[in-house]
C-alpha positions as CSV (number, residue, x, y, z in Angstrom):
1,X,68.0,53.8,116.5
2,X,66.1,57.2,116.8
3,X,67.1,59.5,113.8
4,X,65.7,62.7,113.8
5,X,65.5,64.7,110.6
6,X,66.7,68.0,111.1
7,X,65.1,70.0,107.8
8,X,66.7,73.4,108.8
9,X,70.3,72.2,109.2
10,X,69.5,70.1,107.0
11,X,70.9,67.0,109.1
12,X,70.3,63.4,110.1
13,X,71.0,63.6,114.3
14,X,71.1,60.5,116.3
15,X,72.9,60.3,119.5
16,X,75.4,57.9,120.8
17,X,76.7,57.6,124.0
18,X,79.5,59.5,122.8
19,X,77.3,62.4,122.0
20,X,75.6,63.6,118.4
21,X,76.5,62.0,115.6
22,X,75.0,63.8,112.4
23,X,75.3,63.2,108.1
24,X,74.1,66.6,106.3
25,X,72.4,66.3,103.6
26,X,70.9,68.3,100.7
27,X,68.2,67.8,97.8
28,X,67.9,68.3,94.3
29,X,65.2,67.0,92.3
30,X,64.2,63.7,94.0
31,X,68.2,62.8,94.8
32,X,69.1,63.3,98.5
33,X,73.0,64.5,98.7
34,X,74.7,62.9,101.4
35,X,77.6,65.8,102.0
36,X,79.5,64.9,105.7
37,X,79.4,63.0,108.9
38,X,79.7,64.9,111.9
39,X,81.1,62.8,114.5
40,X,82.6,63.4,118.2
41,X,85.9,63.9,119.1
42,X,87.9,60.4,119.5
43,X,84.5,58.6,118.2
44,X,85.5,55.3,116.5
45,X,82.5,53.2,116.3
46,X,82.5,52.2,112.8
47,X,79.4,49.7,113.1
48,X,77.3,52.6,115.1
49,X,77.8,54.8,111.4
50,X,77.4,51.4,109.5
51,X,73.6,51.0,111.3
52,X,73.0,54.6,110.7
53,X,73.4,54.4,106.9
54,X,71.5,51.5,106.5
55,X,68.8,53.7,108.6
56,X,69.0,56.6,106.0
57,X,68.7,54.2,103.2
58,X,65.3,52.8,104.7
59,X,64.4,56.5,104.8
60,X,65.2,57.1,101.5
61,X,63.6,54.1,100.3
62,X,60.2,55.1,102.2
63,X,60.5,58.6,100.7
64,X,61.2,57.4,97.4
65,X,64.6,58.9,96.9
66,X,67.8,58.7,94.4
67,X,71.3,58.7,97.1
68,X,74.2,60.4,95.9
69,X,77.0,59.9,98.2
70,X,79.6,63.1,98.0
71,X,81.5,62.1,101.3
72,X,84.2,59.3,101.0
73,X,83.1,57.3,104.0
74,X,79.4,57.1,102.4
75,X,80.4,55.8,99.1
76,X,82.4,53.4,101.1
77,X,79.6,52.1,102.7
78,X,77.7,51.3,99.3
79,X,81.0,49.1,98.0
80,X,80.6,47.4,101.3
81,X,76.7,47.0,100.9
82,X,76.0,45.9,97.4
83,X,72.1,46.0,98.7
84,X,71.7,49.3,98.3
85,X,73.3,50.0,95.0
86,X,69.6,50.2,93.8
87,X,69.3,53.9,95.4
88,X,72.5,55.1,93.4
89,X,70.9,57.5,90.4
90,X,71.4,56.2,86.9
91,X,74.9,56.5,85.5
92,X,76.5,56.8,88.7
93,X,79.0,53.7,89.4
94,X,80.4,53.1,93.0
């Protein structure tokens, strides 16, 4: 999966056949905000958003980074996905 790091829109982009899917994002301090995914019109493939988080996490792992999820579907994905609990800042419970 090729995820490009949009720092002006401040934006994950990856495309799927069904066109771009994105998750904004913003910073504070060394915490990366995960605000929104952006995804097509009648786009339902759960496991395609699934791979892309676990993508972002590798990212934020490489870039030494705290994840706070904001959007619903993101915090979600870290009950799912135990794993990556490790990334959530101290004090925040999932």
């Amino acid at each position: 999966m090729d995820i490009k790091d949009n720092t002006f829109a401040r934006q994950f982009e990856v495309n799927a056949p069904e066109g771009t899917v994105t998750v904004e994002y913003s910073f504070q301090e060394r915490k990366i905000f995960l605000t929104r995914i952006n995804t097509p019109e009648n786009f339902g493939n759960d496991d395609f958003i699934t791979e892309l988080l676990k993508n972002i996490m590798e990212i934020a792992y490489e870039r030494k980074l705290r994840v706070v999820p904001i959007f619903p579907k993101i915090a979600a994905f870290f009950r799912k996905n135990p794993a990556y609990k490790d990334l959530l800042p101290p004090g925040i419970k999932i």
